[in-house]
C-alpha positions in Angstrom: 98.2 129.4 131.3 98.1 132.1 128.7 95.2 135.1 128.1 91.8 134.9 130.6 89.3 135.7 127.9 85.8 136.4 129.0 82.7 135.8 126.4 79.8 137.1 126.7 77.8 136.7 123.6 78.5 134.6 120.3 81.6 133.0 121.9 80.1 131.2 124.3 79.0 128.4 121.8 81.8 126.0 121.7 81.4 125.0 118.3 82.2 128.7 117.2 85.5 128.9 119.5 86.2 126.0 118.1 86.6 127.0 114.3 87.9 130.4 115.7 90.5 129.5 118.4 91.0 125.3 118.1 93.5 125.6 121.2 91.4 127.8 123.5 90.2 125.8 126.6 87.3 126.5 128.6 87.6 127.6 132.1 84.4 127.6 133.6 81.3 130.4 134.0 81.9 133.6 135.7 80.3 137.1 136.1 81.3 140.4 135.8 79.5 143.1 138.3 79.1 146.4 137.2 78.4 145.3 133.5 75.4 145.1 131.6 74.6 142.5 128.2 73.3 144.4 125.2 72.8 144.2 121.8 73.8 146.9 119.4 72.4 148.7 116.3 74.5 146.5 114.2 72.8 143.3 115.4 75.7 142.1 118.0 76.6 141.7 121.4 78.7 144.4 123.7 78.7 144.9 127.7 78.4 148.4 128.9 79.1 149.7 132.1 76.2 149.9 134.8 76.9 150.1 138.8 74.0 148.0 139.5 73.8 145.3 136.6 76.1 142.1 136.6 76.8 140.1 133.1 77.8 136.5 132.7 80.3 134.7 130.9 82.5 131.8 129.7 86.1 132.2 130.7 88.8 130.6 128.4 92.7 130.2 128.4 93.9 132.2 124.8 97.2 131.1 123.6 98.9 133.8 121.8 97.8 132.6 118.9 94.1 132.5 119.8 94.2 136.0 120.7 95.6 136.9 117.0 92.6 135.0 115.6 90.2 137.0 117.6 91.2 139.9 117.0 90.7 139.6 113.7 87.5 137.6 114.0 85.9 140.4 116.0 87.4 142.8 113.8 90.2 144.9 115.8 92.0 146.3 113.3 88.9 148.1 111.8 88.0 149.4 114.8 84.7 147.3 115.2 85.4 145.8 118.8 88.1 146.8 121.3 90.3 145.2 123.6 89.9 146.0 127.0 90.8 144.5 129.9 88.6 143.4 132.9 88.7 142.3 136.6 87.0 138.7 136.5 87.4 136.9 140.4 90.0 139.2 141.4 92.5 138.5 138.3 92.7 140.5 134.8 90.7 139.0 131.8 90.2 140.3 128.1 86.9 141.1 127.3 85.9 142.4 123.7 84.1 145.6 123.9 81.9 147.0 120.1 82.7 150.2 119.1 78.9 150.9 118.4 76.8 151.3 121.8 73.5 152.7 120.2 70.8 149.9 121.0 69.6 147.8 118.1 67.7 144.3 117.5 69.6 141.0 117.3 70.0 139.5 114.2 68.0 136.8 112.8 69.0 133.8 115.0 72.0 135.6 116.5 70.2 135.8 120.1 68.6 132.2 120.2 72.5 130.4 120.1 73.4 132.7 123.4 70.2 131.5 124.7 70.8 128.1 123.5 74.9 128.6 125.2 73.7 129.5 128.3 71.2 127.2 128.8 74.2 124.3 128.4 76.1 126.2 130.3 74.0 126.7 133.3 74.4 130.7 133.2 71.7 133.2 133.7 69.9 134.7 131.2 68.5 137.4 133.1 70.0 140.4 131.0 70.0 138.4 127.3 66.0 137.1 127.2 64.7 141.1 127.2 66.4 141.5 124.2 64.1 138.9 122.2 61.0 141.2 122.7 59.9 142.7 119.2 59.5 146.0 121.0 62.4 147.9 123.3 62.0 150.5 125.8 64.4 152.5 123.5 62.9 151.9 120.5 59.4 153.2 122.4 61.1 156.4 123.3 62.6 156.8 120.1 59.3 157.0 118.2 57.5 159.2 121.1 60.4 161.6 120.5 59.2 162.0 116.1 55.5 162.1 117.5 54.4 165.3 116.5 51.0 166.0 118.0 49.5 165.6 121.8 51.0 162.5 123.0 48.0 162.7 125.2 45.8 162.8 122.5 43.6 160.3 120.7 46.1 158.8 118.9 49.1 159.1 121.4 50.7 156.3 123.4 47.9 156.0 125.2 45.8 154.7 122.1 49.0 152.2 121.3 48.8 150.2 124.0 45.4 149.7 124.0 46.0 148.1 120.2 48.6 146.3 121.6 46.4 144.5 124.1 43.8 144.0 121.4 46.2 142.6 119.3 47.7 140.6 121.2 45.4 139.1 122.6 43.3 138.3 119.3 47.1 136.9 117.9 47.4 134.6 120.4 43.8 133.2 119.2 44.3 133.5 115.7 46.3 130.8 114.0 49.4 132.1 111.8 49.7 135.2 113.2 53.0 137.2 114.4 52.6 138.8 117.8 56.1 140.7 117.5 55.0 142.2 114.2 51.0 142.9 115.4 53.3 144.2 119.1 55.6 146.8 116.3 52.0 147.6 114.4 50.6 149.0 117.8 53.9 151.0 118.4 53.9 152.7 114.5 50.9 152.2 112.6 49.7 156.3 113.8 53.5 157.2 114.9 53.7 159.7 111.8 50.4 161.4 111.9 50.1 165.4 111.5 46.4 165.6 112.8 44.1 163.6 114.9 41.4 163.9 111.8 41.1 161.7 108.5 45.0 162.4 107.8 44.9 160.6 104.2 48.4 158.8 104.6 49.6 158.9 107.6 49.6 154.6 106.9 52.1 155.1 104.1 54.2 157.1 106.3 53.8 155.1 108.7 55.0 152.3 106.8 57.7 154.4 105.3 59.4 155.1 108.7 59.0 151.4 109.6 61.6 150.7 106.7 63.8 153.3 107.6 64.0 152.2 111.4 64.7 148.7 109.9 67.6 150.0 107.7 69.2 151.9 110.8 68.6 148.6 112.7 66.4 149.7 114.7 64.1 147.1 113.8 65.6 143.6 112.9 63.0 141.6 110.8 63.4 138.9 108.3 62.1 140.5 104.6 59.1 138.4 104.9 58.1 139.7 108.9 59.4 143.3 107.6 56.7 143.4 104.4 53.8 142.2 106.4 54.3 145.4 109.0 54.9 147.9 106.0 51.3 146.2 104.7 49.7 146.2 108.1 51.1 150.1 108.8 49.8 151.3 105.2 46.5 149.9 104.7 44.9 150.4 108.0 43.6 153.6 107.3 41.6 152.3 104.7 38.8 149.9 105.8 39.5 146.8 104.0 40.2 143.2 105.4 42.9 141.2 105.0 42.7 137.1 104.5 46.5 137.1 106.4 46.2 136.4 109.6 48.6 138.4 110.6 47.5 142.3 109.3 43.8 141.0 110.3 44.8 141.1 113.6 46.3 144.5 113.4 43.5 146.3 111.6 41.3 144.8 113.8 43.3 145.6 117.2 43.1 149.4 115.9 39.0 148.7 114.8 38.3 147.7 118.1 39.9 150.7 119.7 36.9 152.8 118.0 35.7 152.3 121.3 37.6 155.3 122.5 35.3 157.7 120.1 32.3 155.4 121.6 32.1 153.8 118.6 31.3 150.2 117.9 33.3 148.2 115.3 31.3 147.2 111.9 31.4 143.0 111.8 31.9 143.6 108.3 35.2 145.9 108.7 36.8 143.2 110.7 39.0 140.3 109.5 40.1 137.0 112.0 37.3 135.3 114.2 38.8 136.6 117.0 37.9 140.2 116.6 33.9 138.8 116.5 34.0 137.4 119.9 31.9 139.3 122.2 34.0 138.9 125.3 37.1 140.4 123.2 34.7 143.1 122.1 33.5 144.1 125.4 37.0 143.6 127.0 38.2 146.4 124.0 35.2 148.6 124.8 35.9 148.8 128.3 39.5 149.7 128.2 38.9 152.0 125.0 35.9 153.8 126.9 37.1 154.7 129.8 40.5 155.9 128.2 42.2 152.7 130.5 46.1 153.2 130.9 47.4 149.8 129.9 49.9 149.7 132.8 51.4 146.2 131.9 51.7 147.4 128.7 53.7 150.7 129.9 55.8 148.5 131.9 56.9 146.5 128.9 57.5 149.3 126.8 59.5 150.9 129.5 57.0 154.0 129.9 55.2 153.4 133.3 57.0 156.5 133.7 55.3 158.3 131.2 51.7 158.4 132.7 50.6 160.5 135.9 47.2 160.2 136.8 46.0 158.1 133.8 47.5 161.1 131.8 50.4 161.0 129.2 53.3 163.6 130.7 54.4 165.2 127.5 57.6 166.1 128.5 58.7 162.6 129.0 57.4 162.0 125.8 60.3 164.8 124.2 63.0 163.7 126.1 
């Protein structure tokens, strides 16, 4: 037997180890405690070390030359991944570790062949499936930490999730749309505001830091998903409608959140059939009117934290 490799992300689909490392065998699934599956600002796989999580893999038997061809096929010599070495069922086992551990989103299609591995592999998919959702945790506390005025104000986190539970809901009855692009329009569309009053452009800049999370990574879209949230972020401030399903439902999500200020949406201001449904609009009235807390919302976003009370805590919102 030569090297124990462990894989963990893209090398679990046979057909890649296969053009990679024709002589490696399979050994069977495994798991490694203490290590957690994530995906990093550059679109890939790494494991990073957490007491309580537990990561599976694929073991396989490396000849010598196998490890050569992975080493350069996950880029050693430029320092993208390292070699390190693991304890996998009481014996040693190489494990590839990315040099880059800021978070990120999985590239196009990346994530759906480790889903698709797993699934023929029988190994849980516990720690990969979070990483699908449009919106992260970190990538919530990332744009509370550039939101410059009261997070517990009118327009603060509070206001977000509320959009996201109109739009959501209104997606998943509107044919055509994109929930993970109306999900990032509830998170961004008033992320770069400077006042809680008319603001002229706080859309465009809204829009504007959209494209620059997407260039850091930050946000992994295809060009086509990427330009309808710019649209959707800089023309909701300014009272038209949109024929695309898609930026119908988010103007209309943040239209129906008027409700907050007590006021009622204007039929002619809003865009899918959805928003026109009076059991949506009372549903959106109610939570806007009383100033609701979407806690399942909060979970999802990885905020439940955030809110004391019904409240926003604004120091969690710095940190």
């Amino acid at each position: 037997m030569g090297m124990r490799y462990l894989a963990y992300g893209s090398n679990l689909c046979a057909e890649q180890m296969a053009r990679r490392c024709p002589a490696a065998v399979p050994l069977g699934a495994a798991e490694l405690p203490g290590w957690r599956f994530a995906i990093n600002c550059r679109g890939v796989a790494t494991l990073v070390e957490e007491p309580a999580a537990r990561a599976s893999g694929l073991l396989w038997d490396l000849s010598p030359a196998c490890e050569d061809a992975l080493d350069e096929a996950e880029g050693v010599k430029h320092g993208t991944y390292r070699r390190a070495e693991v304890e996998v069922g009481g014996a040693p086992a190489l494990v590839y570790l990315a040099a880059e551990t800021r978070p990120g989103m999985p590239r196009p299609g990346y994530l759906e062949r480790i889903l698709a591995a797993c699934g023929r592999l029988g190994l849980s998919t516990a720690g990969i499936k979070p990483w699908a959702r449009p919106v992260q945790p970190w990538l919530v506390r990332e744009v509370m930490a550039g939101y410059g005025l009261d997070p517990g104000g009118i327009h603060g986190p509070a206001h977000w999730l509320r959009v996201r539970a109109n739009g959501l809901t209104m997606a998943a009855r509107t044919p055509g749309a994109d929930s993970g692009v109306v999900e990032l329009f509830a998170l961004l569309h008033d992320c770069r505001r400077r006042e809680d009053g008319r603001d002229l452009g706080h859309g465009e800049r809204a829009a504007a830091h959209a494209g620059r999370l997407a260039r850091d990574g930050l946000i992994r879209l295809d060009p086509a998903r990427l330009d309808l949230l710019v649209a959707a972020c800089a023309g909701h401030e300014h009272g038209g409608t949109s024929a695309d399903p898609t930026i119908g439902c988010c103007w209309d999500a943040d239209r129906l959140e008027l409700s907050r200020l007590h006021r009622r949406p204007i039929a002619r201001f809003l865009s899918t059939d959805a928003a026109h449904d009076p059991a949506l609009q009372a549903g959106a009235w109610q939570r806007g009117a009383s100033e609701m807390v979407d806690t399942e919302g909060a979970a999802a976003w990885g905020i439940g934290d955030v809110f004391a009370g019904g409240a926003v805590i604004a120091a969690a919102c710095r940190a």
